[in-house]
C-alpha positions as CSV (number, residue, x, y, z in Angstrom):
1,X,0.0,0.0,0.0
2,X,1.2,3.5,-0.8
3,X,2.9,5.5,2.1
4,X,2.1,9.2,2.9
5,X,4.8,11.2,2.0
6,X,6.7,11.9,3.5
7,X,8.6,8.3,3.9
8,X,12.2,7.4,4.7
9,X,13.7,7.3,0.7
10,X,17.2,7.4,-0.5
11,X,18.6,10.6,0.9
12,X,18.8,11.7,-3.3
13,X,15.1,11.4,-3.3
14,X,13.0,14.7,-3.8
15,X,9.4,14.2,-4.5
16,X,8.3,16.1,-6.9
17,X,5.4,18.6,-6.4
18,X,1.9,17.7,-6.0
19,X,3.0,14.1,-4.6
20,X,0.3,13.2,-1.9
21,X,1.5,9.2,-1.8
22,X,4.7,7.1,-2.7
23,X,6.2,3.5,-2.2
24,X,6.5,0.5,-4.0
25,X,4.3,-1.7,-5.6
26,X,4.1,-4.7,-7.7
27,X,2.9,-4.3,-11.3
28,X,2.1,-6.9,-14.2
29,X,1.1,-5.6,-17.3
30,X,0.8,-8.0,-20.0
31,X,0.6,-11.7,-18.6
32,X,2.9,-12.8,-20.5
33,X,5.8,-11.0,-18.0
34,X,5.7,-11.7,-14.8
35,X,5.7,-9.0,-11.7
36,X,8.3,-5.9,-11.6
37,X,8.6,-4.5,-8.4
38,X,8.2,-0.3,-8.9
39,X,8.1,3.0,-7.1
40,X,4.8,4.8,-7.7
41,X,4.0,8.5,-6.9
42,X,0.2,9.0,-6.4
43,X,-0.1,13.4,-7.4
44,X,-3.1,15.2,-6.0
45,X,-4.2,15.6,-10.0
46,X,-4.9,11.7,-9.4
47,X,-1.8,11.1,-12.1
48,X,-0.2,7.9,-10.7
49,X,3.9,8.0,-12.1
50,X,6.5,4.9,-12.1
51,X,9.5,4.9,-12.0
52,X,12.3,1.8,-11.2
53,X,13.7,3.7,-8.3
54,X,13.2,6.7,-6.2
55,X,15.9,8.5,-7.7
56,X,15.0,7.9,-11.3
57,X,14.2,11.3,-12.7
58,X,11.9,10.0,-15.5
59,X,8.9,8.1,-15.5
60,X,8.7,4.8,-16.6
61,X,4.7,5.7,-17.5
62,X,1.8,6.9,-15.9
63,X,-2.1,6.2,-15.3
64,X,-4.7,9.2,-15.8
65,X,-6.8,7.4,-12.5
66,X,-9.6,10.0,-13.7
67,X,-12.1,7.7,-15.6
68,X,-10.2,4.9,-14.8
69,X,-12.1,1.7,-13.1
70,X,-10.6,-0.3,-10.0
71,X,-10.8,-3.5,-9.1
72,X,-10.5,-5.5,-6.4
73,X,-8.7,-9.1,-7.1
74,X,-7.8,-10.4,-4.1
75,X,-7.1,-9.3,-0.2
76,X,-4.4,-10.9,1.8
77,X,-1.1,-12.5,0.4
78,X,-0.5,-14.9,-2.3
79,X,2.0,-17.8,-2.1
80,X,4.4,-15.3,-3.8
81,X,4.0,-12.8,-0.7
82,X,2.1,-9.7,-2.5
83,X,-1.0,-8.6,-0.9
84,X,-4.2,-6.9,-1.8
85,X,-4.0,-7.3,-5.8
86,X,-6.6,-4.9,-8.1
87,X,-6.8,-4.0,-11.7
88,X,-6.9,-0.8,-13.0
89,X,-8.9,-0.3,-16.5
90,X,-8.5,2.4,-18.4
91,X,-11.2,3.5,-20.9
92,X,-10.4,3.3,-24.0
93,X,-10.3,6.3,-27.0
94,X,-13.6,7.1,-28.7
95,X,-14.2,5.6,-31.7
96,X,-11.6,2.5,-30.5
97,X,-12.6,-1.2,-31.2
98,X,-11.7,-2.3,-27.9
99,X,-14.1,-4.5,-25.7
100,X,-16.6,-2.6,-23.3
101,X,-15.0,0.4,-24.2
102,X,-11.8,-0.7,-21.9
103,X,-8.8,-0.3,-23.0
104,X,-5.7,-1.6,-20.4
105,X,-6.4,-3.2,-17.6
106,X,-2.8,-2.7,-14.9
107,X,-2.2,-5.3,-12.0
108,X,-0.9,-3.8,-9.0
109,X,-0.1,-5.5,-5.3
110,X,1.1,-4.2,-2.5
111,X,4.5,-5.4,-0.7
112,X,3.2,-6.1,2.5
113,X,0.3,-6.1,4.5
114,X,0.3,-2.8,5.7
């Protein structure tokens, strides 16, 4: 689960402006590849950033959360030790072919319980 900023980072960590909640989270995007641990930044626009490592000073990608749907998957811990897994779908461009009008659907978990 995201931390309240401020947490105890990397001394060259700065957040950047606008970051309400950061840590690290699991994330699977296709299912083909299996997890990748990353550092989110949640932003008070509702704009949630990536990056490999605190210190990166680009983003890997973001989510637009505006719009976006959020699921639920599981609570607890799997037998790989991530917790709370959801989906987040992301609605897909007018005029797109894609099914339901969804257009991604990100897997996130938490690394503990907390």
């Amino acid at each position: 689960v995201l931390a309240p900023a401020p947490l105890e980072l990397p001394a060259a960590h700065n957040p950047r402006r606008g970051v309400v909640r950061h840590g690290y989270l699991w994330k699977r995007r296709d299912l083909l590849q299996g997890w990748r641990l990353r550092f989110f930044e949640l932003h008070q626009s509702g704009l949630l950033c990536y990056y490999r490592s605190p210190v990166e000073r680009s983003a890997r990608g973001q989510l637009d959360l505006l719009g976006c749907t959020i699921r639920i998957e599981r609570t607890g811990s799997d037998s790989e030790g991530r917790y709370h897994k959801w989906a987040i779908d992301t609605p897909a461009p007018p005029g797109s072919s894609a099914e339901c009008g969804v257009r991604a659907a990100y897997r996130l978990a938490a690394c503990s319980s907390a």
